[in-house]
NULUM-583714 format. One record per residue (C-alpha): x, y, z; residue in one letter. Coordinates in steps of 0.1 Angstrom, whole numbers, plus 5000, padded with zeros to 4 digits. Layout:
<sites>
XYZA;...
</sites>
This chain:
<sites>
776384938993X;779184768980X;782384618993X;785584568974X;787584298958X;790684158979X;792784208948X;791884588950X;792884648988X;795284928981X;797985108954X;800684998942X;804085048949X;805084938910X;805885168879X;803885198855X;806885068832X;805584848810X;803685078784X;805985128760X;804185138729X;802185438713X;799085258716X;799485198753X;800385548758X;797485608744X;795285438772X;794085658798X;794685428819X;797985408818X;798885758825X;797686008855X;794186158846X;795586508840X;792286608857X;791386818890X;792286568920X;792686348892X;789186258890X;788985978863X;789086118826X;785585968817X;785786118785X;788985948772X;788285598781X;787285398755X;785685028761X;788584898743X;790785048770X;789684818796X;790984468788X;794684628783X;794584788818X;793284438837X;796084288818X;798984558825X;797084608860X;797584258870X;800884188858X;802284488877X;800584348910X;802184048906X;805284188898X;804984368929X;804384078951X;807183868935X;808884228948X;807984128985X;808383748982X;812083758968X;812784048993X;816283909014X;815484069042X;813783939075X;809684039072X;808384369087X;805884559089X;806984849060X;808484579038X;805684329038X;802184439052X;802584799039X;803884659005X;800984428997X;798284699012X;799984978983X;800484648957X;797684688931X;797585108917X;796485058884X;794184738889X;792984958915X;792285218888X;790385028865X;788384868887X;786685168904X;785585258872X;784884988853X;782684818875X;781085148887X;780285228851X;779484848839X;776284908868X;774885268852X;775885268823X;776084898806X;775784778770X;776584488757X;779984558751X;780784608790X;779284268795X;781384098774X;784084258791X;782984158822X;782383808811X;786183788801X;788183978827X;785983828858X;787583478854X;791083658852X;790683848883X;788883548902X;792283358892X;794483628902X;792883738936X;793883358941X;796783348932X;797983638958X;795683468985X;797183108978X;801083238981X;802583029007X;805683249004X;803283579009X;801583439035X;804283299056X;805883659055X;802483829063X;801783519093X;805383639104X;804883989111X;801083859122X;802583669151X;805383919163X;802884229160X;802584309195X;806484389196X;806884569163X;806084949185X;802884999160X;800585249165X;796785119167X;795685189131X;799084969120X;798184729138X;794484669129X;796384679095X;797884339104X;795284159118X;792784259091X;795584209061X;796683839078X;792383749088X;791683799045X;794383619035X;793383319064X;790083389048X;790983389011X;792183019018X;795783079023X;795982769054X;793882509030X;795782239020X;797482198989X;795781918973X;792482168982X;793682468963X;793082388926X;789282298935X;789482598957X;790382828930X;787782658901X;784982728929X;786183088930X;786183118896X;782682958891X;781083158913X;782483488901X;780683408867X;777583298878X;777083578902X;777883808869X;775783628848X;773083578878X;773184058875X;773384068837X;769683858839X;767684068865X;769084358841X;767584268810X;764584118822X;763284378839X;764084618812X;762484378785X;758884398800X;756484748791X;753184748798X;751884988771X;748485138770X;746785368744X;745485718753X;741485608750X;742185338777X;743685578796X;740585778786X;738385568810X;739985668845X;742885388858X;742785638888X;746285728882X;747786048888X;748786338863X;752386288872X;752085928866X;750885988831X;753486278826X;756186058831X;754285728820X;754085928785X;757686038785X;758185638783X;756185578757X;757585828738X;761285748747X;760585338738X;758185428705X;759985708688X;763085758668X;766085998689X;765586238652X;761886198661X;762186288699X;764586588691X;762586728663X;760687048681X;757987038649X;757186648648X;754486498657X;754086368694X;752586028699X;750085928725X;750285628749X;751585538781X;754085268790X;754185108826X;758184968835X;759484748863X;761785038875X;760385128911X;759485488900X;756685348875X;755685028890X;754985088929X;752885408920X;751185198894X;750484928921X;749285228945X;746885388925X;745585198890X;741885108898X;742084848871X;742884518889X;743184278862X;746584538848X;747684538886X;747784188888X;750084158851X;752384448867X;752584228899X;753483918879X;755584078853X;757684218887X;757583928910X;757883618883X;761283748868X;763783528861X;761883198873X;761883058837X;762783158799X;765683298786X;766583488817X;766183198836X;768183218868X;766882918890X;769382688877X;772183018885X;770682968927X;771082588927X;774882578916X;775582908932X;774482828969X;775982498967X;779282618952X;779782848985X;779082569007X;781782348994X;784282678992X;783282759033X;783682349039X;787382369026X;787682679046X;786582459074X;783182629079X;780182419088X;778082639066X;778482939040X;776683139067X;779283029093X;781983189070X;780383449062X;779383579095X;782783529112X;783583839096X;780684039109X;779384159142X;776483929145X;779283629145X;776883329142X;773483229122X;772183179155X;772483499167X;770883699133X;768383429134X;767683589170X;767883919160X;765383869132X;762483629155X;762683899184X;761284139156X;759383899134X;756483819156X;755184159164X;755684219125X;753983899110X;750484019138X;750684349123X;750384239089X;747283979097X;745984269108X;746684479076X;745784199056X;742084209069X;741384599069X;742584589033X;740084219029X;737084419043X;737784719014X;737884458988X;734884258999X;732684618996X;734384668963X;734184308949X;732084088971X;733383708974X;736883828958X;740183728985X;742883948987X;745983888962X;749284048966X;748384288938X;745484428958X;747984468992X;749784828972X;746184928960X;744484898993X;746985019015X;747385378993X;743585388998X;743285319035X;746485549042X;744385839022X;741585759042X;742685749080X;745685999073X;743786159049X;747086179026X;748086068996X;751086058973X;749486308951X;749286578982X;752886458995X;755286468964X;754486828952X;756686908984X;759286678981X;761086758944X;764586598937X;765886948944X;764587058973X;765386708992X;768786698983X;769087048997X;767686909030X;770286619031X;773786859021X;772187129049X;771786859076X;774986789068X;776287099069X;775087189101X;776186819125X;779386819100X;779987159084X;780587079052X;779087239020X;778987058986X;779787288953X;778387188918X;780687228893X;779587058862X;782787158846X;784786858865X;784986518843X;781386348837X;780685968830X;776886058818X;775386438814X;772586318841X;775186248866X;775686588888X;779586608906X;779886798938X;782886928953X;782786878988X;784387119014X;784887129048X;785487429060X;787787599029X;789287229027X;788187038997X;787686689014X;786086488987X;784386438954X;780386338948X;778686208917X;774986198924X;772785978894X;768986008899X;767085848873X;766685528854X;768285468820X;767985128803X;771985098810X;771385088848X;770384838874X;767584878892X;767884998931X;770085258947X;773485218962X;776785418966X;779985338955X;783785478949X;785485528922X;788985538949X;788285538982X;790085779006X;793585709015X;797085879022X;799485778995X;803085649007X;804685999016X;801786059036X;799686289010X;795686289015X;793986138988X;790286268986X;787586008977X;785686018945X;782185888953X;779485778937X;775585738949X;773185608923X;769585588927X;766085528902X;763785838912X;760885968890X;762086178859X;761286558857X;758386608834X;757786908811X;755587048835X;757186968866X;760586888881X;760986518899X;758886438928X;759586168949X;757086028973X;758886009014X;759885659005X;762285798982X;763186088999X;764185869028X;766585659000X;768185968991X;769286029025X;769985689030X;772385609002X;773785999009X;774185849047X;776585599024X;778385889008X;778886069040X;780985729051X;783485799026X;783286139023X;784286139060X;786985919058X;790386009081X;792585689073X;795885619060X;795685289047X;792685229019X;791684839027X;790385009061X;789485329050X;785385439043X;782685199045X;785284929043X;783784799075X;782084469083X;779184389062X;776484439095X;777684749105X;778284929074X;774385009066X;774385189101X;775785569087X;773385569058X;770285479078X;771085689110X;770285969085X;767085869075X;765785979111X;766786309100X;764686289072X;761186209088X;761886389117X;759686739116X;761686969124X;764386879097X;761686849071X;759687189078X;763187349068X;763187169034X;759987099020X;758787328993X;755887298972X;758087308939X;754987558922X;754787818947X;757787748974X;755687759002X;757287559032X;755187229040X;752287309063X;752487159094X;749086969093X;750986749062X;754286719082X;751586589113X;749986359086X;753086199075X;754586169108X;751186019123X;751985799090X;755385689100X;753885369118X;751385299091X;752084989069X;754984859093X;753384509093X;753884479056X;757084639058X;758884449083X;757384099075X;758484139035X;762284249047X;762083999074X;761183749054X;763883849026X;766383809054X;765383479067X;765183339034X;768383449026X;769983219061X;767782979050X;769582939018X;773082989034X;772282809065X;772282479043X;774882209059X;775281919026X;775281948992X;771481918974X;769481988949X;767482328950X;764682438935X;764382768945X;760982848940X;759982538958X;762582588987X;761382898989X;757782828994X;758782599022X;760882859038X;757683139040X;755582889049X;757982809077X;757883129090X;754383149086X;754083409060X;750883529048X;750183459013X;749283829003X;752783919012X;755783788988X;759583839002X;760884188995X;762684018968X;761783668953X;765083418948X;765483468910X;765783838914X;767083878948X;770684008936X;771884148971X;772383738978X;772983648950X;775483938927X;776284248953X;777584078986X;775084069013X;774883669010X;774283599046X;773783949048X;771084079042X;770084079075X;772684369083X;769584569074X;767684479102X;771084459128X;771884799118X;768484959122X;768684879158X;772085089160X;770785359141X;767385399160X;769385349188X;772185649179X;769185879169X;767885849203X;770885999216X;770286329195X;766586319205X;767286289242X;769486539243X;767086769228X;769186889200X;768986709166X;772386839157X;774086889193X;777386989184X;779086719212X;776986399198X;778086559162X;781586509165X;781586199186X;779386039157X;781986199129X;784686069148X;782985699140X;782585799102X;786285919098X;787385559121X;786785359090X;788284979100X;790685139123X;789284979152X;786384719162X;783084929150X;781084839181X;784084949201X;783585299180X;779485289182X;779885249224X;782385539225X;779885729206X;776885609225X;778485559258X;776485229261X;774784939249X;772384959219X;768684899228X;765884759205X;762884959221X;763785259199X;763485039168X;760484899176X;758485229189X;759285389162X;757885129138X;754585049156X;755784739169X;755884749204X;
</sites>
């Protein structure tokens, strides 16, 4: 998930009357789309359209809040709050595509771009927040808001428009703000640069091997070599070469970092000596070289805890989570240790099933984290007697997409349309129409597979979030969810294993968010919500996924479309708590490592591999288990806003295990009461205090048993 800029919290009230020359006409930007809804014109924007729109974009914002700063009149709620939240239309613009795009689809050029304009928009973002005039107008109408007559969702307007600005630094001294502002700027760069690293390192590495080695059994799956192939063929051959239907085909096999090749590399290739140069080629990125990013961690980390001291925050983690449910590091800290013990026992005792399987295989040979994948596949086929190979044939991109937009359809009602004749950023992106009902209530981009131009991971995003404009007209969201599944092959379409059929309906859980939306003002509209709530809509709908009723209605063997038996839906379920020690303790560990690193109270010098080696041996770690995601490559705390965060995966699970109860108990998974209650939270946006939302909903407190039954853990 992602969360917006402050600079981009609404539209602007300003004209677009500064493009006066042909040229500037000429910029898509600077004109409506002329498109259906008017989607964004992907096909008439140009990279060198971008710089000009930031530019034009921020000079009209600034124009509009000189608007509200030289206003005469005494400060109100239409002429001051409302003003800033609609200040902004055409940054706003450019943004949600820009930096949409600049993740799936980047090249150099878009870098450089982003190397150039995110300095500008660091500067200007502070140079709204650090208004005194703004902000003593905004604190004005802050102070007298509970005798202006506004109605709730006005209101929460206030308090959340005057908190940002409190927390954008508007109260820090002056003598504080230039150092203020060069911190902001810093930081902006480095956690761009810190992005633009993981990207190419990951996509630098190929682990190719010829068709005789393959020859000799690696134990790896037809599919594996399909797509393994396709690779091989894509990085070896000419695009004249790959489009000719009478040239000759080459044989070999190439091995990425992307998820879709490496985990099912790590699962099943009998060769140890490749597993353990996959594991390294994953797990050592970005510690040293040219995509070094260690140095990036020690200035970054430091850098936010000077910005939260001058905020007046003991630590970044302090700042951070006074914005979020959780409210303290002390109290994620407790949320994470209540479930970290039962984890880290589960794992020791992983860790020696998977020693005894070695020691038969290769006597007097330990465990290394390359054998933990390897081992666990094989034990899993053994005691659940199922494997990847028997699950995926089921589970095609098709079929489990089906299964997300029809459990949608029947707790929601809403349908999704393909029409592949609405604007397109990239011919593998599929757009949806989304109804409710006959009302169209939203536009959905949906980008499956991995292309050297996109980031690894999945997430969703907006290209405009859902809003009503200022004479009170809906303005349907444009969405985005982006995710790196297997490739179709020639012989088959793309199978994803459960783990990425769960994603799907996690990041479509994200979608749902915004689709959802009922809000009229856009900086509390969608899955603008606090950072530790915000993961709870997309993985609420992941117990949809497993559960087996829901998946006996959409699993088809892609070959003959035979519904999944019920003996695999048994295995898979009886499956569900397999693994969960190694699981939990690698996204556990993630998450502590990540307070660790934000929990830090004086400047210091860091060496991030070193502090964090102390931190998992702290915890007491296992060595055959690594974090989820190592420092030089953990970019959710380091590019993408879950510094101090990342725990929200963890809070979050307990509310969604917890609202999934409710359905269970009252023995309809899509009782029509619980339904609408839980839509009602989705459309609520920021509107109101989410826990406030999640108790109307559940009608009491959230309980961790759930959570921890279903994982194995109790």
């Amino acid at each position: 998930m992602k969360h917006k800029l402050l600079i981009l919290a609404g539209l602007s009230l300003a004209l677009l009357a500064g493009c006066k020359h042909d040229k500037d006409m000429q910029n898509p930007f600077f004109s409506n789309w002329g498109t259906p809804n008017e989607i964004p014109n992907f096909a008439a924007i140009k990279a060198d359209h971008y710089m000009p729109a930031f530019q034009e974009g921020m000079k009209q914002q600034k124009a509009a809040i000189d608007s509200i700063v030289n206003n005469p009149e005494a400060p109100t709620f239409e002429n001051t709050i409302l003003a800033y939240e609609y200040s902004g239309e055409l940054l706003a613009k450019v943004s949600g595509v820009f930096f949409n795009l600049s993740e799936c689809e980047s090249s150099d050029e878009m870098d450089s771009i982003a190397e150039e304009v995110t300095p500008l928009l660091s500067a200007h973002a502070d140079d709204i927040a650090l208004n005194a005039k703004l902000f003593e107008r905004i604190k004005t109408v802050y102070d007298n808001r509970n005798s202006l007559s506004l109605n709730p969702e006005q209101l929460r307007l206030v308090e959340e428009t005057y908190k940002g600005f409190v927390r954008s630094g508007a109260n820090i001294p002056a003598e504080k703000q230039d150092r203020f502002r060069q911190l902001n700027e810093q930081i902006a760069s480095l956690t761009l640069r810190f992005a633009q690293n993981v990207l190419k390192a990951t996509n630098a590495y190929g682990l190719d091997i010829d068709e005789d080695s393959v020859a000799l059994n690696l134990g790896l799956t037809e599919t594996q070599l399909d797509a393994a192939h396709e690779a091989y063929r894509q990085e070896h051959m000419t695009p004249s070469e790959l489009n000719d239907p009478k040239g000759v085909d080459i044989m070999g096999y190439r091995f990425t970092l992307h998820m879709p090749s490496w985990e099912p590399f790590m699962q099943d290739c009998t060769n140890r000596a490749l597993r353990e140069e996959m594991w390294h080629a994953y797990a050592d990125r970005c510690r040293e070289g040219e995509f070094d990013n260690t140095k990036i961690i020690d200035t970054l980390v430091n850098l936010r805890l000077e910005r939260a001291n001058i905020l007046g925050y003991k630590t970044h983690a302090d700042y951070v989570l006074d914005d979020c449910l959780a409210k303290t590091p002390e109290a994620v800290y407790r949320c994470l240790n209540q479930i970290w013990t039962p984890a880290l026992k589960k794992a020791k005792q992983e860790r020696d099933e998977y020693q005894r399987m070695l020691s038969r295989d290769l006597p007097g040979t330990k465990l290394q984290p390359w054998d933990w994948r390897y081992y666990s596949e094989r034990l899993r086929s053994e005691r659940y007697a199922i494997d990847d190979a028997e699950v995926r044939p089921y589970f095609s991109l098709e079929t489990v997409l089906e299964g997300a937009f029809a459990v949608a359809n029947r707790l929601y009602g809403l349908s999704f349309v393909e029409n592949q004749k609405l604007p397109n950023y990239n011919p593998e992106a599929h757009p949806f129409e989304v109804y409710d009902g006959d009302s169209l209530i939203g536009i959905l981009y949906m980008d499956f597979h991995p292309r050297a131009s996109k980031r690894s991971g999945a997430w969703m995003t907006e290209f405009r979030g859902q809003h009503r404009d200022l004479e009170g007209r809906n303005v349907i969201p444009v969405i985005q969810v982006v995710c790196n599944f297997t490739r179709p092959t020639a012989d088959a379409p793309a199978l994803l294993n459960f783990d990425e059929s769960e994603t799907l309906f996690h990041e479509f859980g994200h979608a749902l968010h915004g689709l959802l939306s009922n809000c009229t003002y856009p900086s509390i509209a969608g899955t603008n919500v606090p950072r530790d709530f915000v993961e709870m809509p997309s993985q609420v709908m992941e117990n949809w996924c497993r559960h087996p009723e829901v998946m006996k209605s959409y699993a088809r063997h892609y070959q003959t479309g035979k519904a999944i038996p019920d003996e695999l839906i048994a295995k898979i379920a009886a499956a569900q708590t397999y693994g969960q020690g190694f699981i939990n303790t690698e996204l556990l560990a993630a998450s502590l490592l990540d307070m660790d690193y934000y929990t830090l109270d004086h400047q210091q010098h860091i060496e991030p591999l070193q502090f964090e080696e102390q931190a998992m041996q702290r915890i007491g770690l296992i060595p055959e288990i690594i974090s989820r995601y190592r420092s030089p490559y953990f970019q959710h705390i380091f590019t993408t806003g879950y510094d101090a965060g990342y725990y929200s995966y963890t809070w979050t699970a307990i509310l969604d295990a917890d609202a999934f109860e409710a359905f269970r108990e009252s023995g309809d998974l899509y009782n029509p009461e619980l339904a609408a209650r839980f839509r009602h939270l989705l459309e609520s946006g920021n509107t109101a205090d989410p826990m406030e939302l999640y108790l109307q909903f559940r009608g009491k407190e959230p309980s961790v048993t759930p959570l921890l039954r279903n994982r194995g853990l109790l």
